[in-house]
C-alpha positions as a Markdown table, in Angstrom:
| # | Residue | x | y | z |
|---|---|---|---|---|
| 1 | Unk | -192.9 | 92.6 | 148.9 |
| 2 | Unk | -190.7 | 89.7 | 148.3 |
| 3 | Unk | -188.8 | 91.3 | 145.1 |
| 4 | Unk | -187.8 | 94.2 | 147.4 |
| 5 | Unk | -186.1 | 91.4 | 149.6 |
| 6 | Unk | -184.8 | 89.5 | 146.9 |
| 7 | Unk | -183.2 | 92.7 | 146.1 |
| 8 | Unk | -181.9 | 93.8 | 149.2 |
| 9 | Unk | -180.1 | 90.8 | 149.8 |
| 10 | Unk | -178.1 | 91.4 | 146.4 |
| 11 | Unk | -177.2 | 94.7 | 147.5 |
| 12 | Unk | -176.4 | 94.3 | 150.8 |
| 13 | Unk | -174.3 | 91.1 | 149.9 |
| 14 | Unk | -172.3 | 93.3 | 147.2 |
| 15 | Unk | -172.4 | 96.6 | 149.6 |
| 16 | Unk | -172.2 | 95.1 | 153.3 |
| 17 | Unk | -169.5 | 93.5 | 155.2 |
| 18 | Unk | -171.9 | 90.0 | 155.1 |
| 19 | Unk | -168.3 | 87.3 | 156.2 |
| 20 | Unk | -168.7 | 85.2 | 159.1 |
| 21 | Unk | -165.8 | 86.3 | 161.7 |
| 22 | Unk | -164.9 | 82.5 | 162.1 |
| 23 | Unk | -163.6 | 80.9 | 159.1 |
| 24 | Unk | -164.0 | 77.8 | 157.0 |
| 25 | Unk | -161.0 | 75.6 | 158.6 |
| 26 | Unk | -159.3 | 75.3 | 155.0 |
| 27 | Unk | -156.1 | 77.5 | 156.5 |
| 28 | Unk | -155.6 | 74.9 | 158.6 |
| 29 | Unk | -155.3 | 72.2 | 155.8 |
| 30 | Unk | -152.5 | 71.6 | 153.9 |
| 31 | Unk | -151.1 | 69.5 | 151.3 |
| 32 | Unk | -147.9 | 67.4 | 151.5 |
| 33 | Unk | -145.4 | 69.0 | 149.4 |
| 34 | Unk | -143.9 | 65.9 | 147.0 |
| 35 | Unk | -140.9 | 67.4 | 145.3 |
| 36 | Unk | -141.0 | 63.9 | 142.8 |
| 37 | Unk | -144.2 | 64.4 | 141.5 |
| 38 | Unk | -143.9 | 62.8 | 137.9 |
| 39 | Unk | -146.7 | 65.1 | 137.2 |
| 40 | Unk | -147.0 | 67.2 | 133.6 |
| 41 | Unk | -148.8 | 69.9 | 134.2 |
| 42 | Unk | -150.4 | 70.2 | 130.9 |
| 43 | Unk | -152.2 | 66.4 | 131.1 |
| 44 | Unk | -154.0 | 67.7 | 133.8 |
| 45 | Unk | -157.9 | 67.0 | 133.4 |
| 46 | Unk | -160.4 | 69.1 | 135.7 |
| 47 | Unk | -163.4 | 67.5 | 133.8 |
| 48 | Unk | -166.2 | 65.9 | 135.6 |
| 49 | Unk | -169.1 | 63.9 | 135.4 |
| 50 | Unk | -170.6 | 64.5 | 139.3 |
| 51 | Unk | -173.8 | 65.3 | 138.0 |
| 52 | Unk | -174.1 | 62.9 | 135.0 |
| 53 | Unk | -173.2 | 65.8 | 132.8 |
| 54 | Unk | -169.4 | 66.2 | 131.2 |
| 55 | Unk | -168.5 | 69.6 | 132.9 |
| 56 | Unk | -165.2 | 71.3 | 132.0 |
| 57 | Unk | -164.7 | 71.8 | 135.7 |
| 58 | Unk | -166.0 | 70.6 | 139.2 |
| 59 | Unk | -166.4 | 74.5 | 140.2 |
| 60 | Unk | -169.9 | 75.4 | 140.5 |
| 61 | Unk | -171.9 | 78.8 | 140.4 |
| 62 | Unk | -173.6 | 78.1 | 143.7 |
| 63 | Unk | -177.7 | 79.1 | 144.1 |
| 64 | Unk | -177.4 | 83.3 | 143.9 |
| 65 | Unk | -180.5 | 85.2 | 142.4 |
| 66 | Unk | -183.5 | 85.0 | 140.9 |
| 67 | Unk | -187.2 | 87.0 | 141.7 |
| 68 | Unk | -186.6 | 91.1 | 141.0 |
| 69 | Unk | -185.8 | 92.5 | 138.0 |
| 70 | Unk | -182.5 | 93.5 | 138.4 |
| 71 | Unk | -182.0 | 89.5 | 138.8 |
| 72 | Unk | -182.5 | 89.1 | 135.3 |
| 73 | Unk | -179.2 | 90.6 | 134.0 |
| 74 | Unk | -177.5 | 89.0 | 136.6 |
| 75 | Unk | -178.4 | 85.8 | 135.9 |
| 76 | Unk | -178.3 | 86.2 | 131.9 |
| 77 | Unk | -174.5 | 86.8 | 132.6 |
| 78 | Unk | -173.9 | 84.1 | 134.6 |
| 79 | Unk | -176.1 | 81.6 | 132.1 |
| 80 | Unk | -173.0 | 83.2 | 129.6 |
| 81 | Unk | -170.3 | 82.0 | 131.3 |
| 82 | Unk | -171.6 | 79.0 | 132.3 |
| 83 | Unk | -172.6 | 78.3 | 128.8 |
| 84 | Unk | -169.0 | 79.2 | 127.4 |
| 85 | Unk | -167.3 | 77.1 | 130.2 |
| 86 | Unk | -169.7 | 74.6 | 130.7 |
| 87 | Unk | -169.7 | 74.8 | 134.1 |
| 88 | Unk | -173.1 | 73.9 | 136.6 |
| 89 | Unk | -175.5 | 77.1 | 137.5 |
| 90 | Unk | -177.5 | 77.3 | 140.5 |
| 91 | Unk | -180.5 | 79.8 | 141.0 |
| 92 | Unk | -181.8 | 81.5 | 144.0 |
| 93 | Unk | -185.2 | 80.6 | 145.0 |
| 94 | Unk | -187.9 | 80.2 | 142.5 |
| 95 | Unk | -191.0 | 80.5 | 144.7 |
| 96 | Unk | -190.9 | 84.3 | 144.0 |
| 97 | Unk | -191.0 | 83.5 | 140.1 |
| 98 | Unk | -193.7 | 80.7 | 140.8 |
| 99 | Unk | -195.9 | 83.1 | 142.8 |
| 100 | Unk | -195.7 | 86.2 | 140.8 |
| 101 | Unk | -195.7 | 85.4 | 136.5 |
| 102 | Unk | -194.2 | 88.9 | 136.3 |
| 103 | Unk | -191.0 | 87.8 | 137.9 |
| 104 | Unk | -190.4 | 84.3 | 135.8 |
| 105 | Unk | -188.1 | 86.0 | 133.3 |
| 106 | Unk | -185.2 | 86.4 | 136.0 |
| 107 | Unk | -184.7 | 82.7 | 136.3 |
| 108 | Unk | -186.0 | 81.9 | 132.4 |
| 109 | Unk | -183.2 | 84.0 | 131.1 |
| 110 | Unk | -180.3 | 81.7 | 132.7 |
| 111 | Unk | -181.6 | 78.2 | 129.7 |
| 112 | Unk | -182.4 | 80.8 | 127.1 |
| 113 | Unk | -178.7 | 81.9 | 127.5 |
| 114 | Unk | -177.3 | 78.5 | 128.4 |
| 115 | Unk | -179.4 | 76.1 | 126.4 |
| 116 | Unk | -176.9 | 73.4 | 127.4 |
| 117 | Unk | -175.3 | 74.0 | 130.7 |
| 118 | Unk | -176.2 | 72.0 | 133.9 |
| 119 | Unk | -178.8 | 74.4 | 135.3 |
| 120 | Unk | -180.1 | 73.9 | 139.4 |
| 121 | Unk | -183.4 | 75.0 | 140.4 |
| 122 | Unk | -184.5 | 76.0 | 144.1 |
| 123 | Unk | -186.9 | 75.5 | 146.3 |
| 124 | Unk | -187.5 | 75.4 | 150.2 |
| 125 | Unk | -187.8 | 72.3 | 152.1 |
| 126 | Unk | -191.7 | 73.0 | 152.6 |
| 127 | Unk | -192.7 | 73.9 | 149.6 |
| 128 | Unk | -193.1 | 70.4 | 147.8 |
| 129 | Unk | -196.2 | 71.9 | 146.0 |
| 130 | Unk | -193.6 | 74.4 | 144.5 |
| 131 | Unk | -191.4 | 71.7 | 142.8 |
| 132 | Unk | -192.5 | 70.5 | 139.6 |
| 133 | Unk | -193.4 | 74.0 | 138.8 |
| 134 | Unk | -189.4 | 74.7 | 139.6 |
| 135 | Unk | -188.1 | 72.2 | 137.3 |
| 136 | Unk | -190.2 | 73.3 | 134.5 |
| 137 | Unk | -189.5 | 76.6 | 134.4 |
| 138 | Unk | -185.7 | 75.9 | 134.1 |
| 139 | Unk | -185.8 | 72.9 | 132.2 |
| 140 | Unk | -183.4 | 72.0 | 135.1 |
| 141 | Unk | -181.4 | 69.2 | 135.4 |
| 142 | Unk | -181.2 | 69.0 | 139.0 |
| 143 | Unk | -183.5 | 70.5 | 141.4 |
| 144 | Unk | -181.9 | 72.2 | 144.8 |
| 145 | Unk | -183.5 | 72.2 | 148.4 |
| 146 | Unk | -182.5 | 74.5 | 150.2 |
| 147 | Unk | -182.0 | 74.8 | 154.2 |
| 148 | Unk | -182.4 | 78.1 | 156.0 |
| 149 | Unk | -183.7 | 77.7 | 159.4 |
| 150 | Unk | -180.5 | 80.2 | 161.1 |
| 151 | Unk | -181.5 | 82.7 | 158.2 |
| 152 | Unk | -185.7 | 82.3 | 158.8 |
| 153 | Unk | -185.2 | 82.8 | 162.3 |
| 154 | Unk | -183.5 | 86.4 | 161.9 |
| 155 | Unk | -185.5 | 87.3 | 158.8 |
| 156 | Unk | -188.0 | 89.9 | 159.5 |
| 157 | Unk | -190.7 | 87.9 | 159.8 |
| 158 | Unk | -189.3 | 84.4 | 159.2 |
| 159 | Unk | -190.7 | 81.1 | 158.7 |
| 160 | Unk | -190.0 | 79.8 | 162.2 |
| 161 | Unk | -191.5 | 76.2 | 161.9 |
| 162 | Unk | -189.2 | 73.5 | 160.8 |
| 163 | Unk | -191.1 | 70.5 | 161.3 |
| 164 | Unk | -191.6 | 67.9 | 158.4 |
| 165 | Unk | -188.8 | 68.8 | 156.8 |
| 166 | Unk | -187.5 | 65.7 | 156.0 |
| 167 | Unk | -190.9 | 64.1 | 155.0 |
| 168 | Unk | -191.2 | 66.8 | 152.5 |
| 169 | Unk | -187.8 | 66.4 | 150.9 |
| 170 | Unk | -188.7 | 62.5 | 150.6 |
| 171 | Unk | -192.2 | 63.6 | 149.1 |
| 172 | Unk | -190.4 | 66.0 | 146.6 |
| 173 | Unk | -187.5 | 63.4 | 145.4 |
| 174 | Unk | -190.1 | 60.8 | 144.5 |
| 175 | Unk | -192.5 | 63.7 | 143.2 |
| 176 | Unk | -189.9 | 65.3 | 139.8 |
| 177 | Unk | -188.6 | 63.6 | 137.9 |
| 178 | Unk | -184.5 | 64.9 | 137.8 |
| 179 | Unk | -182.5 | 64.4 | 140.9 |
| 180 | Unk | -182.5 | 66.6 | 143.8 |
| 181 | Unk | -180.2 | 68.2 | 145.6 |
| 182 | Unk | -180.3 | 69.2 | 149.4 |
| 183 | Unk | -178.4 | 72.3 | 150.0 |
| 184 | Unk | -177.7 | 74.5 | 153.1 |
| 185 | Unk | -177.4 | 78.3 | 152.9 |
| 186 | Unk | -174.0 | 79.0 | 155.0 |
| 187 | Unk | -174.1 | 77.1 | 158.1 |
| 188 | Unk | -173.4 | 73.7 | 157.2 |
| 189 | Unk | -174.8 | 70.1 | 157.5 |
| 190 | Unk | -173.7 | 67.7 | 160.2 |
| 191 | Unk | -172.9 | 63.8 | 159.7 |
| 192 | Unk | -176.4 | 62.6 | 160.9 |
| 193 | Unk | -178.7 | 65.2 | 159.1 |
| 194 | Unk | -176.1 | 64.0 | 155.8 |
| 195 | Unk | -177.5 | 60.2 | 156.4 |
| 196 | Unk | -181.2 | 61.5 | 156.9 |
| 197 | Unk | -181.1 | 63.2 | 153.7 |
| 198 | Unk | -179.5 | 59.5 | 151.7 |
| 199 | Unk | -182.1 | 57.5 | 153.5 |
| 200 | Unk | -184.7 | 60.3 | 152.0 |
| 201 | Unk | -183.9 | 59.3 | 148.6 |
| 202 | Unk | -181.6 | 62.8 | 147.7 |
| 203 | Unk | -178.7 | 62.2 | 144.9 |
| 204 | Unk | -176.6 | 65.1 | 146.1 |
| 205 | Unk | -175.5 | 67.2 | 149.2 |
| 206 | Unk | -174.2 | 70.3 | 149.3 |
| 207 | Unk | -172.9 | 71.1 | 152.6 |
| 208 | Unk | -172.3 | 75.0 | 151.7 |
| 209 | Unk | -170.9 | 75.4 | 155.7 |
| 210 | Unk | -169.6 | 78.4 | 157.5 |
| 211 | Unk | -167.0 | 81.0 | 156.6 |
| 212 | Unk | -168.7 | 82.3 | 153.8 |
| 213 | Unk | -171.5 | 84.7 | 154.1 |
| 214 | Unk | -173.7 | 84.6 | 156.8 |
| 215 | Unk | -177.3 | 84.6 | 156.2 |
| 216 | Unk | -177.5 | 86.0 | 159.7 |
| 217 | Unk | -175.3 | 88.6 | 159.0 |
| 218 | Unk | -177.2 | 89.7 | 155.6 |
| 219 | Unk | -180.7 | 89.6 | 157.8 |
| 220 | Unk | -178.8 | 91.3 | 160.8 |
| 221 | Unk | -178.9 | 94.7 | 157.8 |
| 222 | Unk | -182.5 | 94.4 | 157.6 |
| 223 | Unk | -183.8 | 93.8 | 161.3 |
| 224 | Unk | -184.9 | 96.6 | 163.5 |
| 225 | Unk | -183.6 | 94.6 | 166.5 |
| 226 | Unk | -180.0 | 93.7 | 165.4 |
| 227 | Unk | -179.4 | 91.9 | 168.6 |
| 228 | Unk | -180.2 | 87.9 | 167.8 |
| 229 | Unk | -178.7 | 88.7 | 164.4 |
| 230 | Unk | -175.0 | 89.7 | 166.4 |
| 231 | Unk | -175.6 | 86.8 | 168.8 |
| 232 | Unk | -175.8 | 84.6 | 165.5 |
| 233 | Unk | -173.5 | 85.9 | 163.5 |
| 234 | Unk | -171.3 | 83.5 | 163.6 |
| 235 | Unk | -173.1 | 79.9 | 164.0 |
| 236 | Unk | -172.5 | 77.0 | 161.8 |
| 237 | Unk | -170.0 | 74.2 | 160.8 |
| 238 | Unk | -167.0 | 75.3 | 158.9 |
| 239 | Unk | -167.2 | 74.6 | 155.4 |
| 240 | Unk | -163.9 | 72.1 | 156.1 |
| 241 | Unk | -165.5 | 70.4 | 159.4 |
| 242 | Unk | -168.6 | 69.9 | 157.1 |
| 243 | Unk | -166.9 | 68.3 | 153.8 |
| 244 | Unk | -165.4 | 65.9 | 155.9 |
| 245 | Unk | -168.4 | 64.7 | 158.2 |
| 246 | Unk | -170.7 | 64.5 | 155.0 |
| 247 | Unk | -168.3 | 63.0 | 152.7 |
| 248 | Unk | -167.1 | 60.5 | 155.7 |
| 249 | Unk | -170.9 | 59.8 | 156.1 |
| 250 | Unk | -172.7 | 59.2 | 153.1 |
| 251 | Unk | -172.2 | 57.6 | 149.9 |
| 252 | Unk | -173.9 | 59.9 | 147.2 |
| 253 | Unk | -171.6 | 63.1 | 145.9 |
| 254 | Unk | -171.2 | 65.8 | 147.6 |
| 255 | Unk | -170.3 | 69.8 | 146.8 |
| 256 | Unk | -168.1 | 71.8 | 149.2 |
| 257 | Unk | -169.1 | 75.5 | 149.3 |
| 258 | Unk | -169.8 | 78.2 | 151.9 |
| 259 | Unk | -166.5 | 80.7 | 151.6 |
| 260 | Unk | -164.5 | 79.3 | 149.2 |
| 261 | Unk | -162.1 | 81.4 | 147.6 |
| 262 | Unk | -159.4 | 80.2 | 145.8 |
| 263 | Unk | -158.6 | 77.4 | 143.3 |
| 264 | Unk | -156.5 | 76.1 | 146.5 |
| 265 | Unk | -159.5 | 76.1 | 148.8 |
| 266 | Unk | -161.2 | 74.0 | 146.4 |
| 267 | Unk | -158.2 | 71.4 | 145.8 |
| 268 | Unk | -158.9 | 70.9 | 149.5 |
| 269 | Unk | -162.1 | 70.5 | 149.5 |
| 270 | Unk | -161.5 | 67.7 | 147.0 |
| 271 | Unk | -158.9 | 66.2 | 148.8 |
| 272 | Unk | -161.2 | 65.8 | 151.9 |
| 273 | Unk | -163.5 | 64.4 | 149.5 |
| 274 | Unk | -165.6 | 66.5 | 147.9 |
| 275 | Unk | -167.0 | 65.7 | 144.4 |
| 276 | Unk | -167.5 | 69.5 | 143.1 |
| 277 | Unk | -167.3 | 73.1 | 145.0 |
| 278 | Unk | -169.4 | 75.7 | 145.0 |
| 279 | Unk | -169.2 | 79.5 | 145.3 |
| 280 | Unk | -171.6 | 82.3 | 145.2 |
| 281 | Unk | -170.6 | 85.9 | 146.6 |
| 282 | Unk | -167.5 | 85.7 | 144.2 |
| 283 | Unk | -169.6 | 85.6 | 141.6 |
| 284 | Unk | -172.4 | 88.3 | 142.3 |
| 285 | Unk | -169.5 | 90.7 | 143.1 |
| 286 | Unk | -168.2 | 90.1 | 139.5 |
| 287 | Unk | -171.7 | 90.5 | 138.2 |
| 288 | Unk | -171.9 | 93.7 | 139.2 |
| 289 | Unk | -168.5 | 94.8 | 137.7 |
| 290 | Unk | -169.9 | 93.0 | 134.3 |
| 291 | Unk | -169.3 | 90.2 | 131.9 |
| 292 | Unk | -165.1 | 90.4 | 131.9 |
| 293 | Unk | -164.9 | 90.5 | 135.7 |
| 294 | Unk | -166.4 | 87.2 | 135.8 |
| 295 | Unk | -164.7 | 85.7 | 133.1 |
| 296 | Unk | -161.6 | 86.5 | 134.6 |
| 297 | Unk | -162.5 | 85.2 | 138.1 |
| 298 | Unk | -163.3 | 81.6 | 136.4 |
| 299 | Unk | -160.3 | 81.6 | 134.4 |
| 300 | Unk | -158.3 | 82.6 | 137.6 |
| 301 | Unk | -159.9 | 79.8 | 139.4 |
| 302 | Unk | -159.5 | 77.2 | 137.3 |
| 303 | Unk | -156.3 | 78.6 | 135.4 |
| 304 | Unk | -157.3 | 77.5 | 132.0 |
């Protein structure tokens, strides 16, 4: 059933060793040290308005959860925090909550707790019959797209056809009515699938690249034959390679995630000009170790 998968993949993300080996290129960045900065730290600003929304930050709660019942507390904590630090929330996959009415409360709970955050619903790139329904159900302000075809083709009995995606995306940004987003789920996006999603009408990219957690890896755990999940493993675009092919490609705002993992990482990612970052297994792992853990995470990230 798909809420027995929807569940496994929390705990196996929160249980399992689920990092890619390779990493996101970011330790191989660095900023020039200016020892005349002329900078107070204190006038600092970190406000942003990527998403036509004043956000306190330009950290995101990447796409997590959403579709079992054990979901719903997740999600009502991270609708808290994002609430109290008006920072953008993204939900997992909503076709579970579309499909099965019993399930809509796990992704309902994250406006009833943050009536005024920037909330991102989810869909996959074939299911343009899924997204009005997706938007509704949120009251979100930006509806997500997400790419999977590394993680279908190790799933246990995957979606393996990934023809039309593109059409579709263009059908669903003309079809609701808030912007949409086109989003990867750990292995990156290259410069020339970037331009194909701008000439497809999307208002944002999020490259989420490799170094994170594998999708490969998670579905390597719940595969008989663990073979193509090893072989796989490790394939995608580091998150750093990806910023700066998508952000040197199109002109529309784009959010770096996929392993980052520090309030450093994510100055980076800016500076190779990203709009916003994203992360995700940071924040389930706090979710599991309650409200506090997660507070303190944000506040360690952003050092308010």
């Amino acid at each position: 059933m798909i809420q027995d998968r929807k569940l496994e993949h929390l705990n196996i993300c929160n249980e399992k060793d689920v990092a890619y080996k390779k990493t996101t290129g970011f330790e191989n960045i660095e900023f020039v040290h200016r020892a005349l900065c002329e900078v107070n730290k204190s006038d600092i600003d970190i406000s942003t308005e990527v998403f036509s929304k004043k956000l306190d930050s330009p950290l995101f709660i990447s796409a997590i959860t959403g579709g079992h019942p054990f979901s719903e507390k997740i999600n009502k904590e991270l609708a808290l925090v994002s609430e109290e630090f008006n920072i953008g929330l993204g939900l997992g996959s909503q076709r579970a909550g579309i499909e099965h009415s019993e399930l809509n409360s796990t992704y309902t709970v994250t406006r009833q707790y943050a009536p005024n955050a920037l909330l991102v619903g989810n869909i996959g790139a074939p299911q343009m019959e899924l997204a009005e329904s997706a938007v509704d159900m949120i009251d979100a302000d930006i509806l997500a797209i997400h790419l999977n075809p590394l993680q279908e083709s190790i799933q246990p009995g995957g979606d393996l056809n990934a023809k039309g995606f593109i059409d579709s995306i263009g059908v669903i940004s003309d079809l609701v009515n808030v912007p949409v987003m086109v989003k990867e789920t750990g292995a990156g996006i290259c410069c020339e699938d970037a331009l194909a999603l701008q000439r497809a009408g999307v208002s944002f990219i999020d490259v989420e690249g490799a170094g994170g957690t594998s999708w490969a890896a998670v579905e390597t755990y719940r595969a008989e034959d663990k073979y193509l999940g090893y072989e796989f493993w490790d394939w995608g675009i580091p998150t750093a390679v990806s910023t700066v092919e998508v952000c040197s490609t199109v002109d529309i705002p784009v959010i770096s995630s996929g392993g980052i993992r520090s309030g450093l990482d994510a100055a980076k990612a800016i500076a190779l000009g990203a709009d916003a970052v994203g992360m995700a297994l940071p924040f389930l792992k706090s979710a599991y170790l309650g409200h506090d853990s997660i507070i303190n995470l944000i506040i360690i990230l952003t050092n308010l």
